[in-house]
TIFI-578237 format. One record per residue: residue in three letters; x, y, z of N, C-alpha, C, O in turn. Coordinates in steps of 0.1 Angstrom, whole numbers, plus 5000, padded with zeros to 4 digits. Atoms other than C-alpha are relative to their C-alpha. Layout:
% TIFI-578237
ALAXYZXYZXYZXYZ ...
***
This chain:
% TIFI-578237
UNK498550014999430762206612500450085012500150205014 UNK499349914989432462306643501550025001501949905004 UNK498349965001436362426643500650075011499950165016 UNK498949984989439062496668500850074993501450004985 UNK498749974997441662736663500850005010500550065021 UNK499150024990444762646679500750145004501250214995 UNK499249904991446262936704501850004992502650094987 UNK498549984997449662836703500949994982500849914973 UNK499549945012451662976673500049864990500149754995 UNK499750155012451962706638499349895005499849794998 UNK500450104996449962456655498949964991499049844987 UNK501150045012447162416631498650045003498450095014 UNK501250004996443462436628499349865001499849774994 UNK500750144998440962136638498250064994497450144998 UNK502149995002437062136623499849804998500549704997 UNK500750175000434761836623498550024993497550084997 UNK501749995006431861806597499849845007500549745010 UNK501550124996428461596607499749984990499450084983 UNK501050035005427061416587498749885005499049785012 UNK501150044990423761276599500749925015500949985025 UNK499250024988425461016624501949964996502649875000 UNK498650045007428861016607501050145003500650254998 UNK499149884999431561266617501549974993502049854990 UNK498650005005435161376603500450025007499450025015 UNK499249904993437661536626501150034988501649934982 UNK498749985007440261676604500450125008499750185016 UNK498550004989443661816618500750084987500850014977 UNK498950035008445962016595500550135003500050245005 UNK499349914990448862156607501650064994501550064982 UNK499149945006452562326598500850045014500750155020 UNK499649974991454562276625502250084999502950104988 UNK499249924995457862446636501249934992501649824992 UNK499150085013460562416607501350005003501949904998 UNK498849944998463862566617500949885006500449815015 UNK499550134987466562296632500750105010501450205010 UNK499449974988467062306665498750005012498650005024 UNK501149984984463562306680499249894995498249914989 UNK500950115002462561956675499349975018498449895019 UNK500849984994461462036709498250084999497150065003 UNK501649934998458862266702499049944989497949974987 UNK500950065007457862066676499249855003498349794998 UNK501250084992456761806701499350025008498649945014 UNK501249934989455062026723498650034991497550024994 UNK501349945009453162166690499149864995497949864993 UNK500550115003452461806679498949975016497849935015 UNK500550074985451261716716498450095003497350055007 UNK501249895002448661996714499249994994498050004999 UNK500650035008447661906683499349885004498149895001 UNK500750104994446661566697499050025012497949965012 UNK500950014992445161666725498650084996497550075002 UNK501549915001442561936708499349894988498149894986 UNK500550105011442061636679499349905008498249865003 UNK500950104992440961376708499250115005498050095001 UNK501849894995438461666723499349994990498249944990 UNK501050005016437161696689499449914998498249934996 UNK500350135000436961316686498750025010497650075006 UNK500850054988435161246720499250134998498150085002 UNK501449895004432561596712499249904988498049884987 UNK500650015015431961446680499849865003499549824992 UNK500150124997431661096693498450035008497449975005 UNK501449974990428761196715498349984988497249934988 UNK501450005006426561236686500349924984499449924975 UNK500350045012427861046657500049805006499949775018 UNK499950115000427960636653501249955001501749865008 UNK498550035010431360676631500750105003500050184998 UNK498949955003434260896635501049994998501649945007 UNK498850035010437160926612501250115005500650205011 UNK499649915000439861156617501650004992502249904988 UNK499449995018442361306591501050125009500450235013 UNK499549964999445461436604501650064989502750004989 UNK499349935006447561646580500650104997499950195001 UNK499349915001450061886570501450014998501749894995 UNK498449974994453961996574500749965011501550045017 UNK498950004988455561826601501150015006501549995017 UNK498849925001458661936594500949895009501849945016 UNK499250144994460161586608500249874993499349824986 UNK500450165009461061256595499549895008499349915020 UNK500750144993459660906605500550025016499750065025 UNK499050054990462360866633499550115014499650095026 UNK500049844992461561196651498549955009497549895004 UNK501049984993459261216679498650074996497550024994 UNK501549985009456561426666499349964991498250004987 UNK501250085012455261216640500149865007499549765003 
***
């Protein structure tokens, strides 16, 4: 299993179990709740994408299959940019 904590405040953590050539990435996160910063809650989402595709494309190198499982609080509805 290898895991990423994210730097930037509420952003989430990322791990990825192996299994023989089969990998996870999972994603789960709690992003920025207060109104008024549906900004920073697409900067924190955008983040979160970008360390979830690294994770991907690592874990692609050695598996056949990978799945990935992003979850949590995103403190937005449908309509909203961050989701």
């Amino acid at each position: 299993m290898s895991q990423h904590l994210l730097h930037a405040a509420q952003v989430g953590v990322v791990a990825t179990l192996q299994c023989g050539k089969r990998a996870v990435v999972f994603a789960a996160t709690h992003l920025k709740a207060k109104p008024g910063f549906e900004q920073k809650r697409l900067e924190q989402a955008r983040v979160l994408l970008e360390i979830v595709g690294q994770a991907r494309a690592e874990a692609a190198k050695a598996s056949e299959c990978v799945a990935v499982v992003v979850a949590g609080d995103f403190n937005e509805v449908p309509e909203q940019l961050a989701i």
